[in-house]
PATORZA-189675 format. One record per residue: residue in one letter; x, y, z of N, C-alpha, C, CB in turn. Coordinates in steps of 0.001 Angstrom, whole numbers, padded with zeros to 6 digits, always signed. Glycine has a CB too. Example, Ala and Ser with C-alpha at 12.3 -4.5 7.8 and 13.67 -1.06 7.14 Angstrom:
! residues 2
a+013190-005690+007800+012300-004500+007800+013200-003300+007800+011308-004473+009046s+012850-002250+007080+013670-001060+007140+012900+000030+007870+014084-000598+005725
This chain:
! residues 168
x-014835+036707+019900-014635+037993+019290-015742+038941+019715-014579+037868+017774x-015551+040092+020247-015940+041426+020476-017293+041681+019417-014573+042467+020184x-018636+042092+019631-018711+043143+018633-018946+044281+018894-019446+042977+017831x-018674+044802+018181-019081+046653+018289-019771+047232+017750-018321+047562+018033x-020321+048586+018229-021171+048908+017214-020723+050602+016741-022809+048675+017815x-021037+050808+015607-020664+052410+015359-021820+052877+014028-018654+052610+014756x-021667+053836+014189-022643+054671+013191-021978+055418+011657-023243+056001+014202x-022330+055679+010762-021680+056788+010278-022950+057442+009357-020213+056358+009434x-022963+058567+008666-024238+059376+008112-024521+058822+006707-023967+061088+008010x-025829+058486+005882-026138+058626+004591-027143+059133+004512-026145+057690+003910x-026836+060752+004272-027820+061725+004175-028683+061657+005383-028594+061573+002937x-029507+061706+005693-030194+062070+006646-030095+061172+007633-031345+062313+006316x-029692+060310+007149-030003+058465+007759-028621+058585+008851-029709+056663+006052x-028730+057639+009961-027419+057001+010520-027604+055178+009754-027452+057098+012714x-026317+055272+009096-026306+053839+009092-025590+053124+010327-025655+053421+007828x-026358+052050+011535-025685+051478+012117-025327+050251+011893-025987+051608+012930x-024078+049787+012367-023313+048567+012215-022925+048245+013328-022268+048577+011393x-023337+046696+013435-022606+046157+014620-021680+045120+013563-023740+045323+016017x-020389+045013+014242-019827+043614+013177-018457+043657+014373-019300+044037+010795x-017874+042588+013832-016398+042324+014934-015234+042202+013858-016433+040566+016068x-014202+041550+014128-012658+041736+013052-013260+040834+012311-010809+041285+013587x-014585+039880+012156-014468+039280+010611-015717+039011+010024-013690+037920+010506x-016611+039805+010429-017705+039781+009887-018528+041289+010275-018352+038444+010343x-019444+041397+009247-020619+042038+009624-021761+041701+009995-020881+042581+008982x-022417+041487+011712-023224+041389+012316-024788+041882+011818-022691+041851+013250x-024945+043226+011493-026335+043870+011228-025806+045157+010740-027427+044017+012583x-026543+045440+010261-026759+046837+009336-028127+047454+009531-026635+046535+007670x-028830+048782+009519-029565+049449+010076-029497+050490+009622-029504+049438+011111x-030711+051102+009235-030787+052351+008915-031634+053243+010165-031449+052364+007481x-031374+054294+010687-032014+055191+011413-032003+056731+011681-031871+054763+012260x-032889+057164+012328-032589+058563+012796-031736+058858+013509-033381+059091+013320x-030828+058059+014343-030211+057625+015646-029021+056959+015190-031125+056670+016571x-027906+057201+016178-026602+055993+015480-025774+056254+016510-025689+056286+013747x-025142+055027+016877-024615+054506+018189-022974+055452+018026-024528+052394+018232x-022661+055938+018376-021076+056634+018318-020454+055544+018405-020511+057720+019498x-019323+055509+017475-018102+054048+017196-017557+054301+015867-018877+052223+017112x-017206+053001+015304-016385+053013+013910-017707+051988+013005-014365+052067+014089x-017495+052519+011903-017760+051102+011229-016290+051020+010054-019643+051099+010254x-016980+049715+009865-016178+048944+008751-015989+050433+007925-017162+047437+007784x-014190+050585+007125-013859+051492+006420-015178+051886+004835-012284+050946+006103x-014634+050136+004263-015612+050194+002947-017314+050681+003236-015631+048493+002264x-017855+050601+004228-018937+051059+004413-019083+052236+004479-019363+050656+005185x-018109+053057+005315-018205+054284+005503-017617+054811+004058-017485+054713+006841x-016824+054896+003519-016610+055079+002275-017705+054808+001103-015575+054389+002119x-018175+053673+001276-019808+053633+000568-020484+054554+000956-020740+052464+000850x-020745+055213+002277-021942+056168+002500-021615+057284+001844-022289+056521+003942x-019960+057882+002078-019677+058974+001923-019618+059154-000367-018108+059124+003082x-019830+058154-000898-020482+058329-002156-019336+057892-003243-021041+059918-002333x-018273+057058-002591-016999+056671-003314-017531+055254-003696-015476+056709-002346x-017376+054795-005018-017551+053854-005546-017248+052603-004825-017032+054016-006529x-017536+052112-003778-016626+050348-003572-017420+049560-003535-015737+049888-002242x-016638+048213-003496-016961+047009-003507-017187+046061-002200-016099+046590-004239x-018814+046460-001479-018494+045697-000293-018231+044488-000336-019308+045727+000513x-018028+043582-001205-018552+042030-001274-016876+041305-000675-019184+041425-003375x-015971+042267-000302-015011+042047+001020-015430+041312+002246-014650+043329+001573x-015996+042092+002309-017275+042075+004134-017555+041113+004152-018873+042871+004448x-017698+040133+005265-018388+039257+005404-019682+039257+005785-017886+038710+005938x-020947+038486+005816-022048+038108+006708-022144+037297+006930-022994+038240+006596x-022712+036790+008182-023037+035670+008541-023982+034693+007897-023335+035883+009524x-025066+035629+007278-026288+035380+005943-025808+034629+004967-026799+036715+005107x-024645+034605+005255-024282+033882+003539-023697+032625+004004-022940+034834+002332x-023634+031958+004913-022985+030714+005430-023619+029612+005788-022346+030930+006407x-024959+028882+005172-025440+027864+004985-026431+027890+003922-025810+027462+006048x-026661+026578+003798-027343+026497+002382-028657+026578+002742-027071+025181+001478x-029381+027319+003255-030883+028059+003158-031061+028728+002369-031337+028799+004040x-032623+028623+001476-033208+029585+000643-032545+030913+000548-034492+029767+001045x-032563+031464+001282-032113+032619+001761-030920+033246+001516-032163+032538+002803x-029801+032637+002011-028882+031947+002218-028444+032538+000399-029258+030209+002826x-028947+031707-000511-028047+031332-001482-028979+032741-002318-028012+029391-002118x-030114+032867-001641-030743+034401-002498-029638+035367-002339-032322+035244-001729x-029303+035837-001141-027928+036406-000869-026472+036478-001448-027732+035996+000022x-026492+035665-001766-025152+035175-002762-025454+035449-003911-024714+033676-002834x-026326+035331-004357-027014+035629-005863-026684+036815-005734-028646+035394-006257x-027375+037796-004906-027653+039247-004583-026414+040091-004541-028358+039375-003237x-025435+039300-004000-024039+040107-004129-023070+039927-005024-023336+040007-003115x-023766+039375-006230-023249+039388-007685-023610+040833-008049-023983+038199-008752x-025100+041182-008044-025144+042913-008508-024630+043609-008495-025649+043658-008243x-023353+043987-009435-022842+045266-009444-022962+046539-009114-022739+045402-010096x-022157+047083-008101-022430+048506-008138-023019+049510-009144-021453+048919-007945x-023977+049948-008968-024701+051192-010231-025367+050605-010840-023879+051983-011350x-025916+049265-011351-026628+048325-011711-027877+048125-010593-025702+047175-011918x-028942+047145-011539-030431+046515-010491-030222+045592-011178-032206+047125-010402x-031070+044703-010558-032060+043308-010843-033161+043335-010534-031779+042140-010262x-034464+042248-010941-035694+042097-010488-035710+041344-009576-036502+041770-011262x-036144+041094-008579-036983+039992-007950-036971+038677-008505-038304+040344-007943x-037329+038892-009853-037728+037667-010645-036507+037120-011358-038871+037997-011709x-035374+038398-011831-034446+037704-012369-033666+036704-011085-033507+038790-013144x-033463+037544-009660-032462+036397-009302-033647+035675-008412-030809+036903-008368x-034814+035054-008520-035528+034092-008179-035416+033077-009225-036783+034507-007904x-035348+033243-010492-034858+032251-011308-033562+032209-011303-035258+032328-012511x-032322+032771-010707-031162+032210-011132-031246+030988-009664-029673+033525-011314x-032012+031577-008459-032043+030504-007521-032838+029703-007355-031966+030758-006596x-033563+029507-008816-035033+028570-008608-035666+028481-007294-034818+027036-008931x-036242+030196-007405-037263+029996-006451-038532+030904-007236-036744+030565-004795x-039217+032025-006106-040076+032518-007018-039927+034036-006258-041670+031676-007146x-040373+035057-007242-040192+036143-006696-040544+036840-005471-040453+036624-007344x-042073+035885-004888-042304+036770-003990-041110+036306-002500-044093+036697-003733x-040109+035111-002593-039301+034755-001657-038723+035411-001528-038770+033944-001623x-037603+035910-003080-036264+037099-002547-037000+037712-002540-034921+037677-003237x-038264+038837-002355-038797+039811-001625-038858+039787+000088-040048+039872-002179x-039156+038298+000287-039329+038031+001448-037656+038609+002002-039856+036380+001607x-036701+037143+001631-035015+037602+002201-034423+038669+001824-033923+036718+001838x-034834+039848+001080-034700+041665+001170-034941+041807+002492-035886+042737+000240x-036669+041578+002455-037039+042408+003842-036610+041853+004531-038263+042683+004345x-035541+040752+005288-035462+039849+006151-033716+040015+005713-036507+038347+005952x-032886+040694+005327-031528+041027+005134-030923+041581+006379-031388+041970+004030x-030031+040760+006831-030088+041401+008302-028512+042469+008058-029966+039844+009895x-028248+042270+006576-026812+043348+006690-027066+043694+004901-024711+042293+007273x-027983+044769+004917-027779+045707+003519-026900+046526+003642-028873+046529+003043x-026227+046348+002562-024828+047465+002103-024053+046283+001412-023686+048383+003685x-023760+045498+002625-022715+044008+002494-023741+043090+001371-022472+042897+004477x-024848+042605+001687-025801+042311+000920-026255+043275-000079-026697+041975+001638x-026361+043701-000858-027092+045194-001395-028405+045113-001819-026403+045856-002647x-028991+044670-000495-030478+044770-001653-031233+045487-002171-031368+044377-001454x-030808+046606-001902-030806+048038-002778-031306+047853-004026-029397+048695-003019x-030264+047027-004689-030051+047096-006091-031185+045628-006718-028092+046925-006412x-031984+045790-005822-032878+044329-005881-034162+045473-006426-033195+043120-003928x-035188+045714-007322-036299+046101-007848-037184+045222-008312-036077+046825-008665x-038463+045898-008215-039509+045408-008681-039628+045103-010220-040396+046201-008267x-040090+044286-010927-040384+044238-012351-041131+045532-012651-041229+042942-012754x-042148+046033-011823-042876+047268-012601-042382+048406-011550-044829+047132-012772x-041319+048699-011055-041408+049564-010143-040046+049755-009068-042636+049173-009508x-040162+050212-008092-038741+050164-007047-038923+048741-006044-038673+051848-005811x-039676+048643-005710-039786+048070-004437-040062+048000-003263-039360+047911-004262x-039727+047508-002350-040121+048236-000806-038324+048759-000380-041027+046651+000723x-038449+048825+001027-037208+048969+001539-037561+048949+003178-036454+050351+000929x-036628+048572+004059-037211+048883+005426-036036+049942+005783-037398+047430+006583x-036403+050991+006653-037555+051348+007110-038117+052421+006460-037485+051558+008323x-036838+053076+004910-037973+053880+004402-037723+053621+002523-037797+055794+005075x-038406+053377+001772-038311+053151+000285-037632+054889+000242-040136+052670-000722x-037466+055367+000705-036579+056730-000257-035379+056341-000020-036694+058511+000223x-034906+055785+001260-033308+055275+001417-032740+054469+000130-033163+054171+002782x-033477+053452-000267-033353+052419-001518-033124+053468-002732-034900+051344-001787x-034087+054743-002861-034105+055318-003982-032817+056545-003922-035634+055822-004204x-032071+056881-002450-031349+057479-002630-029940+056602-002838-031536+058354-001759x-030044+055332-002294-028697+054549-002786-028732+054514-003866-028395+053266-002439x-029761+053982-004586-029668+053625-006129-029266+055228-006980-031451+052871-006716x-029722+056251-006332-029783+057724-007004-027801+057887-007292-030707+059259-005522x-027224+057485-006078-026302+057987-005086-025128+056960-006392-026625+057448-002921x-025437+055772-006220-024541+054933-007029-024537+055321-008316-024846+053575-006997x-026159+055555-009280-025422+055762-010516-024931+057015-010513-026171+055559-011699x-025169+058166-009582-024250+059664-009874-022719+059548-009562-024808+061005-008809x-022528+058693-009142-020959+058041-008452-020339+057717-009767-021033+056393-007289x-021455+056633-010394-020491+055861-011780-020726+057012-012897-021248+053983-012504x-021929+058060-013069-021934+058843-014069-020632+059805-014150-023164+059526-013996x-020284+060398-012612-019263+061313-012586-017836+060428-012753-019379+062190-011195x-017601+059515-011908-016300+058751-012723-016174+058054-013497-015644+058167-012294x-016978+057785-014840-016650+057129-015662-016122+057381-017022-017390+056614-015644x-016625+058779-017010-016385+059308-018727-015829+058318-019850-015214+060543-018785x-016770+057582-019681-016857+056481-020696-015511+055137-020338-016609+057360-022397x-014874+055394-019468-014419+054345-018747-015162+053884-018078-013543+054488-018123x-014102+052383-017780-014838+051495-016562-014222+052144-015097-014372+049575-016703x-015422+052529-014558-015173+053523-013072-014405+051932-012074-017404+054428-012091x-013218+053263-011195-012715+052656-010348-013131+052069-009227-012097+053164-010153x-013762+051222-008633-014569+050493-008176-013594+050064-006939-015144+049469-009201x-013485+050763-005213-012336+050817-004775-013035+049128-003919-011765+052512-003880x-011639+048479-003574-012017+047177-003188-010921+047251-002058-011951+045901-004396x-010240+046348-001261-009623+046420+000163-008528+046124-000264-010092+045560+001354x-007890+045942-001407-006660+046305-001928-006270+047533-002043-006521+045884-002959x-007237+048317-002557-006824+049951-002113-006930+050631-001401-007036+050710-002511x-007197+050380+000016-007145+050822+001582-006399+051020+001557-007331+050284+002670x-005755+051986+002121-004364+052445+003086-004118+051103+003948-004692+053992+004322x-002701+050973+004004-002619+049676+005020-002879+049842+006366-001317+049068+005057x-003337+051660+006701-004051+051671+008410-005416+051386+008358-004003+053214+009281x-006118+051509+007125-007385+050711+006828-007513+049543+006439-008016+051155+006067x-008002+048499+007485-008569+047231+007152-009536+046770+006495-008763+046789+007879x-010140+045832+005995-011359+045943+005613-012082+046029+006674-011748+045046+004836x-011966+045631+007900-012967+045344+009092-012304+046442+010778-012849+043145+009388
């Protein structure tokens, strides 16, 4: 299988993606972004519509390494929601400064969200810039504040693609 790579905008940022028809390869934030497609749900994530990447595949999530299962933990976090460090280091009996480590070492945030991963006293880091982290997190709860009016916001998942949109 092919991969490709394409760009699309979050705010100032290019998010790039390389991924093929069944996975997502890497994720990237930059000044710069390769002209192509990405995955629909991603681009729809940038553009500030509520979804559910946990469609997407990564490759990150397919053996049982530390890491590995920090990841899986990690894509339990709900959209518009955080966690600490520490909460999902104890759901994976490890210790906090590790899932700090497999954040910075996430080779596909969005699909992974480690976004929504914070510090006990604070935000966190982010690569390559901690305001990106603070504008996703900004970006998601203004998403769930404006569609929720006290409902549970529609949370679009790859059942509600158009059938010319795939998930991949």
């Amino acid at each position: 299988m092919e991969i490709v790579s394409g760009s699309c905008r979050f705010g100032l940022w290019y998010v790039n993606v390389w991924w093929n028809d069944t996975a997502v390869q890497s994720v990237r934030f930059s000044t710069t972004g390769p002209v192509g497609e990405v995955p629909p749900l991603i681009r729809r994530y940038c553009g500030g519509q509520p979804v559910d990447c946990s469609a997407l595949d990564s490759f990150a999530l397919h053996d049982d390494a530390p890491y590995s299962r920090i990841y899986r933990t990690v894509r339990s976090v709900p959209y518009g929601t955080t966690s600490t460090y520490g909460e999902i280091a104890e759901k994976v009996g490890t210790s906090p400064r590790v899932v700090g480590q497999a954040m910075a070492r996430n080779p596909t945030p969005l699909v992974i969200p480690c976004h929504r991963i914070v510090a006990a006293q604070g935000i966190g880091g982010f690569t390559p810039e901690v305001e990106i982290k603070e504008a996703l997190l900004a970006m998601e709860k203004r998403v769930l504040h404006k569609n929720t009016s006290g409902k549970k916001p529609n949370i679009i998942n790859t059942s509600q693609l158009p059938a010319t949109e795939s998930r991949f």
